[in-house]
N, CA, C and O atoms as a Tinker XYZ file with bonds, in Angstrom:
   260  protein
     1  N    -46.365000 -195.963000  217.449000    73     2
     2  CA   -45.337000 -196.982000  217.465000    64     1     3
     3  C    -45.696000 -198.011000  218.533000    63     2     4     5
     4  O    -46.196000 -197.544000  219.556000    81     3
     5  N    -45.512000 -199.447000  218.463000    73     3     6
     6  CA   -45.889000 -200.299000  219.267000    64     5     7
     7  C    -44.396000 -201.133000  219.553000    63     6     8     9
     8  O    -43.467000 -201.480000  218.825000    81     7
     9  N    -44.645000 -201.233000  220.758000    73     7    10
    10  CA   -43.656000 -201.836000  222.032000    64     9    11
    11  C    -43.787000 -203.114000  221.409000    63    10    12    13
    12  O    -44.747000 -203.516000  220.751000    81    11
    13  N    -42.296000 -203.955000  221.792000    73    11    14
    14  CA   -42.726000 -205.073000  221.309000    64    13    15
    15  C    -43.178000 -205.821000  223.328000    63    14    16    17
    16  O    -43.227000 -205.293000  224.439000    81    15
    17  N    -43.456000 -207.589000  222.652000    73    15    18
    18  CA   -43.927000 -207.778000  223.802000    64    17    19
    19  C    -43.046000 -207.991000  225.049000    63    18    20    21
    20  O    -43.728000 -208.397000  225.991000    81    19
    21  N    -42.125000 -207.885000  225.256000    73    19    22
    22  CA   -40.950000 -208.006000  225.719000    64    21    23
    23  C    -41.035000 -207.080000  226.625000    63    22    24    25
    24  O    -41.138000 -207.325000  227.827000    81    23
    25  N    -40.994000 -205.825000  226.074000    73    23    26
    26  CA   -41.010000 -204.760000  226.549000    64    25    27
    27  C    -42.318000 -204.531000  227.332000    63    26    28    29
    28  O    -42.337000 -204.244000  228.529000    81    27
    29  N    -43.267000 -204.664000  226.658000    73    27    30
    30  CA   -44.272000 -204.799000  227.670000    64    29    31
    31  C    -44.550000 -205.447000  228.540000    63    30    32    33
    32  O    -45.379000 -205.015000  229.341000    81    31
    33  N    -43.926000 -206.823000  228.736000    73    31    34
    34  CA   -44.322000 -207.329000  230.201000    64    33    35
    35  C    -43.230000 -206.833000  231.237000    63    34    36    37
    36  O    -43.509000 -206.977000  232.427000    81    35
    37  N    -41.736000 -206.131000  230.825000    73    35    38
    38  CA   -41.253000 -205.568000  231.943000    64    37    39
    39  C    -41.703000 -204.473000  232.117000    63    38    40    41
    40  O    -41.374000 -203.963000  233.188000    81    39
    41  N    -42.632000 -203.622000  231.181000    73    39    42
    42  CA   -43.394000 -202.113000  231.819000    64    41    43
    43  C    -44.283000 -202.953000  232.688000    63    42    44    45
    44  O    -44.342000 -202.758000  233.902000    81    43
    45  N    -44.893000 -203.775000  232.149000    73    43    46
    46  CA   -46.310000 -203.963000  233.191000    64    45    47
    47  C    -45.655000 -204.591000  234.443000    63    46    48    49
    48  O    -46.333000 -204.324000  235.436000    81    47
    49  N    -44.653000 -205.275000  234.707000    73    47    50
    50  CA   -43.874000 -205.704000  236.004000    64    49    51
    51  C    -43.933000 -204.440000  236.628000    63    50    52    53
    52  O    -44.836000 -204.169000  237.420000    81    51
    53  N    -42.887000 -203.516000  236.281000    73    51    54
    54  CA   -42.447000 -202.400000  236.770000    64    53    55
    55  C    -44.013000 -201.288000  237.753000    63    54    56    57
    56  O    -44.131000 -200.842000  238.895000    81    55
    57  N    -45.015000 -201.268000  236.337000    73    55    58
    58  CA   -46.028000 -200.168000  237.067000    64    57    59
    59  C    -46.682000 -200.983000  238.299000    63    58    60    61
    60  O    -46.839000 -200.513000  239.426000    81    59
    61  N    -47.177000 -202.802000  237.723000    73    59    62
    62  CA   -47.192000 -203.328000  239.389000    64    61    63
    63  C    -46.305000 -203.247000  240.513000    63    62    64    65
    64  O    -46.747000 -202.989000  241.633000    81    63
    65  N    -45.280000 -203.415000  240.333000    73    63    66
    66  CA   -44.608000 -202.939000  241.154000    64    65    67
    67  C    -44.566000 -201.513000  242.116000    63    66    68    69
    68  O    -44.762000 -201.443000  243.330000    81    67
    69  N    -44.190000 -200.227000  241.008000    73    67    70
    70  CA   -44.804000 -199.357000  241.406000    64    69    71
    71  C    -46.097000 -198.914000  242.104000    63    70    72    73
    72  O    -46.145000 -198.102000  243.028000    81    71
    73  N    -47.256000 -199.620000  241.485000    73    71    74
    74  CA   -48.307000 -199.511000  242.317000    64    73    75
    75  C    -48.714000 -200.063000  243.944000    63    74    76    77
    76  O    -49.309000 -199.650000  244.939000    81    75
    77  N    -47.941000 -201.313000  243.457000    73    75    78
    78  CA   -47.535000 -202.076000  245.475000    64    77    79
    79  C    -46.706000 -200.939000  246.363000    63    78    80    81
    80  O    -46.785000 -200.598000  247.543000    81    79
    81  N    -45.954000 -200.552000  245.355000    73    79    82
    82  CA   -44.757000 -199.610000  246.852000    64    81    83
    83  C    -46.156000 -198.647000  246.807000    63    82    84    85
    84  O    -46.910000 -198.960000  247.727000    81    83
    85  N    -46.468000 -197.994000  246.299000    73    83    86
    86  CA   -47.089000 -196.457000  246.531000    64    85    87
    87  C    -48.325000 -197.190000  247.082000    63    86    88    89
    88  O    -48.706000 -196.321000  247.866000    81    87
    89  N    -49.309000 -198.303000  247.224000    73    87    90
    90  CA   -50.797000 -198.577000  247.716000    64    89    91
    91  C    -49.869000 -199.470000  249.056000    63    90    92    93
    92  O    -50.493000 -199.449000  250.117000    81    91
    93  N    -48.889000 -200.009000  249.104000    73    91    94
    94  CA   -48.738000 -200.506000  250.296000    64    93    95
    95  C    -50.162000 -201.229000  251.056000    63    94    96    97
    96  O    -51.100000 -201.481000  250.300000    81    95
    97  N    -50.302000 -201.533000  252.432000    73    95    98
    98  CA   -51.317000 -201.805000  252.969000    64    97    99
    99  C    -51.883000 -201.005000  253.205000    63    98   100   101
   100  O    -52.997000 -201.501000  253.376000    81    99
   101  N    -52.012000 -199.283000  253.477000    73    99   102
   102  CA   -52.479000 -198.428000  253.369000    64   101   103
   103  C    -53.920000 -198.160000  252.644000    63   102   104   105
   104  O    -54.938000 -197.694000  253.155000    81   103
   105  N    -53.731000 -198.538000  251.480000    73   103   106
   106  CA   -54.205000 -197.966000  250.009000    64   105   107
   107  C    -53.955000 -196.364000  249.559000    63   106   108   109
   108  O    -53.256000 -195.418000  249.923000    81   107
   109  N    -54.668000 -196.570000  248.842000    73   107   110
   110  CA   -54.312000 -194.737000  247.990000    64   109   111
   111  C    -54.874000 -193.861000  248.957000    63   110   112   113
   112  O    -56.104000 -193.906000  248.982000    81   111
   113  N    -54.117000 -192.746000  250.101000    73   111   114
   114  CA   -55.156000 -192.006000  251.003000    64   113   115
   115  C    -55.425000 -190.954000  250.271000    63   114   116   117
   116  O    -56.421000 -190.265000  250.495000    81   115
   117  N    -54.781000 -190.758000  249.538000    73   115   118
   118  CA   -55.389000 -189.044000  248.189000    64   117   119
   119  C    -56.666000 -189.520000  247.366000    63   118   120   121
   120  O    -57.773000 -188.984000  247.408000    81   119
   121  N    -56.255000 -190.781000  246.505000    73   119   122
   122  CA   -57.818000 -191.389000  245.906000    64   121   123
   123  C    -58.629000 -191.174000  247.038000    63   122   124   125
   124  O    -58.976000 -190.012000  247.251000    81   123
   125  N    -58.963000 -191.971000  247.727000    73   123   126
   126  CA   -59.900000 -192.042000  248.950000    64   125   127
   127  C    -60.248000 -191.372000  249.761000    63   126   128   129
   128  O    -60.753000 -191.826000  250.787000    81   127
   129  N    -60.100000 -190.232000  249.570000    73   127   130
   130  CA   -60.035000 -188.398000  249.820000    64   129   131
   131  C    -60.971000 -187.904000  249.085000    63   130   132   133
   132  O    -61.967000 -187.365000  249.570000    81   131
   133  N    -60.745000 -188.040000  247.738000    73   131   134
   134  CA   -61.081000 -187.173000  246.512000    64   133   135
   135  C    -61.840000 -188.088000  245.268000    63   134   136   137
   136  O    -62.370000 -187.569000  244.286000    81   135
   137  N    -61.771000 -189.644000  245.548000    73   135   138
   138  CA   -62.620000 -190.061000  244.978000    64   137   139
   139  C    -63.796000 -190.289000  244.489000    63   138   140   141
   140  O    -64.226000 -189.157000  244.712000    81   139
   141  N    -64.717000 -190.845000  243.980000    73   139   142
   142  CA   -66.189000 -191.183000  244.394000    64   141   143
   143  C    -66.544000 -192.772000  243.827000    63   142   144   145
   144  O    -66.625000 -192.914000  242.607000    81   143
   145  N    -66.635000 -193.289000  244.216000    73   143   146
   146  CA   -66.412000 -194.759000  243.655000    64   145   147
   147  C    -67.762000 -195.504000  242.830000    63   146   148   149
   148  O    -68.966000 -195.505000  243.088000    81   147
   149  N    -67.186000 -195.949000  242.040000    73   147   150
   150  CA   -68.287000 -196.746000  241.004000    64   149   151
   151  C    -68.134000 -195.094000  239.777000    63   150   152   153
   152  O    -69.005000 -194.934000  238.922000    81   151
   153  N    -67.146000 -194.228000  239.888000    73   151   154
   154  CA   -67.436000 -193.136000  239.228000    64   153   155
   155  C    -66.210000 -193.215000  238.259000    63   154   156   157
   156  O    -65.082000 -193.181000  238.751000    81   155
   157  N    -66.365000 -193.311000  237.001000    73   155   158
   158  CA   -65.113000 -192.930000  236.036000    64   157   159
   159  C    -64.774000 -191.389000  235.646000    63   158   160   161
   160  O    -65.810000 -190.771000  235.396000    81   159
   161  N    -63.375000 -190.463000  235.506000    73   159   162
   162  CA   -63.208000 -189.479000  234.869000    64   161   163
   163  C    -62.501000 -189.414000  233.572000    63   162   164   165
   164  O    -61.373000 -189.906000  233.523000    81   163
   165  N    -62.985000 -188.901000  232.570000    73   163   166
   166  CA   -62.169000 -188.453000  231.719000    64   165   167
   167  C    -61.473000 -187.400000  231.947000    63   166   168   169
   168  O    -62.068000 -186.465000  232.483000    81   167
   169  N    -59.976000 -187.230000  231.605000    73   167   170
   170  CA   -59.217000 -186.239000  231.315000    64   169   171
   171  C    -58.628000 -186.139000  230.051000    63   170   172   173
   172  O    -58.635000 -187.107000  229.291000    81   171
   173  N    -57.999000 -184.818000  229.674000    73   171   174
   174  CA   -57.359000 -184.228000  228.378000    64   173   175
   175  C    -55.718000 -183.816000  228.849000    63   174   176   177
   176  O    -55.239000 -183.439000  229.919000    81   175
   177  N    -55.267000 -184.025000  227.806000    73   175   178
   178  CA   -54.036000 -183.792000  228.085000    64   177   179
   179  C    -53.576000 -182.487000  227.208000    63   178   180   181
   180  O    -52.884000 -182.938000  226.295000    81   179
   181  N    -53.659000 -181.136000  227.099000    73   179   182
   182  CA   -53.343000 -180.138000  226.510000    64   181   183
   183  C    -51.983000 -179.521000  226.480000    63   182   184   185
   184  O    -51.419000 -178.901000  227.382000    81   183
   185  N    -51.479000 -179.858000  225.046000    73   183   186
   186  CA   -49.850000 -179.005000  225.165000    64   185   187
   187  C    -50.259000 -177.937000  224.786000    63   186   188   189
   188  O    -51.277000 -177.642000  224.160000    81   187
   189  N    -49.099000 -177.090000  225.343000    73   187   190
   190  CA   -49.112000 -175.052000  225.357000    64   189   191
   191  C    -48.692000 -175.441000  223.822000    63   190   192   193
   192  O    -49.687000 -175.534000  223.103000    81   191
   193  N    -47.541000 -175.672000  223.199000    73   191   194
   194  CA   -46.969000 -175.550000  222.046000    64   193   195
   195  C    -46.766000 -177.144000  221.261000    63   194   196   197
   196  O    -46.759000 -178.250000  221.800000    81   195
   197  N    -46.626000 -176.829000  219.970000    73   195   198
   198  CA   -46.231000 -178.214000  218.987000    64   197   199
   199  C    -44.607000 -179.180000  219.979000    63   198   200   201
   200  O    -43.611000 -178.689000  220.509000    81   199
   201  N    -44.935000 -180.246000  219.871000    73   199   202
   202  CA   -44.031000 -181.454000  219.976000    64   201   203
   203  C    -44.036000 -182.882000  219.770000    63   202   204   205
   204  O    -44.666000 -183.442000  218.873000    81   203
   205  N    -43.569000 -183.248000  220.326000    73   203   206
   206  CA   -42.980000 -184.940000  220.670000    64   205   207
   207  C    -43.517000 -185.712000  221.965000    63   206   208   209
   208  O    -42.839000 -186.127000  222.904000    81   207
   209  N    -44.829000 -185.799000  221.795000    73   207   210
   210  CA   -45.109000 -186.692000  222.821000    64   209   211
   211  C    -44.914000 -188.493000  223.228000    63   210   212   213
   212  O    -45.621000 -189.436000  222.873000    81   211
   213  N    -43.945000 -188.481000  223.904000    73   211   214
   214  CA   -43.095000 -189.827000  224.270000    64   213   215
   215  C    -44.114000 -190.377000  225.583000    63   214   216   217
   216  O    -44.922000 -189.781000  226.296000    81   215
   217  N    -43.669000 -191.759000  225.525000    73   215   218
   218  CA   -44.354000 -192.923000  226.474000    64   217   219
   219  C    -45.781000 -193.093000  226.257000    63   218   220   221
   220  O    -46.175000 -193.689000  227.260000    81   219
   221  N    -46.977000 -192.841000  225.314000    73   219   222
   222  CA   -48.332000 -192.538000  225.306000    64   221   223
   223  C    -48.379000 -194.289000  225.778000    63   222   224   225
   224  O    -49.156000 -194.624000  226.672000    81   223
   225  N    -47.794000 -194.971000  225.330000    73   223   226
   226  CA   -48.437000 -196.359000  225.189000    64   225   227
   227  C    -47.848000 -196.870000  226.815000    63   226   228   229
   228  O    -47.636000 -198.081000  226.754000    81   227
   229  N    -47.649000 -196.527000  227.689000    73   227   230
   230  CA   -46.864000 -196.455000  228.736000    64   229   231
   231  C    -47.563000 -196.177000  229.292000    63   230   232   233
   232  O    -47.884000 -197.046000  230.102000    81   231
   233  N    -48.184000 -195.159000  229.358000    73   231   234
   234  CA   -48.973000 -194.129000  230.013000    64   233   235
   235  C    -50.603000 -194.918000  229.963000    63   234   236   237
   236  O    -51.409000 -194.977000  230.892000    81   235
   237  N    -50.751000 -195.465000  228.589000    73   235   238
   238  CA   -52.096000 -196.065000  228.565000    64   237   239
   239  C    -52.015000 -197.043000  229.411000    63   238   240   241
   240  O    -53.103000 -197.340000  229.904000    81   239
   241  N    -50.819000 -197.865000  229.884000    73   239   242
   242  CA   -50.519000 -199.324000  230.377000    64   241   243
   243  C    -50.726000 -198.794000  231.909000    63   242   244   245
   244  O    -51.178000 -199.579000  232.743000    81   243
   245  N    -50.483000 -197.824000  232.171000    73   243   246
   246  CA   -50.500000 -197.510000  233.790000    64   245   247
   247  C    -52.054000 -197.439000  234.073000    63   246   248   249
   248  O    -52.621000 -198.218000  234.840000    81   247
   249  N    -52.774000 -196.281000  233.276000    73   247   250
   250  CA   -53.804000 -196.184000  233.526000    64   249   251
   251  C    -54.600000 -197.554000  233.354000    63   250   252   253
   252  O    -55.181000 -197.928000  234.373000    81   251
   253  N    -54.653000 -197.911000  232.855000    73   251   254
   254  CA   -55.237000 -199.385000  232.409000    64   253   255
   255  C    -55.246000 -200.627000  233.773000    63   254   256   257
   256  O    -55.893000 -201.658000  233.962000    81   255
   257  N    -54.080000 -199.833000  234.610000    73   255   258
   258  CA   -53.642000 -201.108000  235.404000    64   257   259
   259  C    -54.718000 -201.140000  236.559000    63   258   260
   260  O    -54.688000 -202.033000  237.406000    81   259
């Protein structure tokens, strides 16, 4: 299902947002811990049982950011 665009520029407000409060002037001290830079990871997302997986396109918009 696709968001209309509306909706997507107040998610993408919101996760910038989110990402300013949590990187502050600081930056990320857990990334920068555990990182390795110039390095990409893939991950999997494995459910125990059958469902309803909600926000995927949300979820792509964060990571993306």
């Amino acid at each position: 299902m696709k968001i209309d665009q509306t909706i997507a520029n107040i998610t993408q407000s919101l996760i910038s947002a989110a990402f300013r409060e949590d990187l502050a002037e600081r930056g990320d001290i857990t990334a920068d811990a555990i990182a390795v830079p110039n390095h990409f990871i893939n991950a999997r997302i494995i459910a125990k049982k059958s469902g309803v997986m909600c926000g995927v396109e949300t979820m792509k918009m964060v990571f993306d950011h």
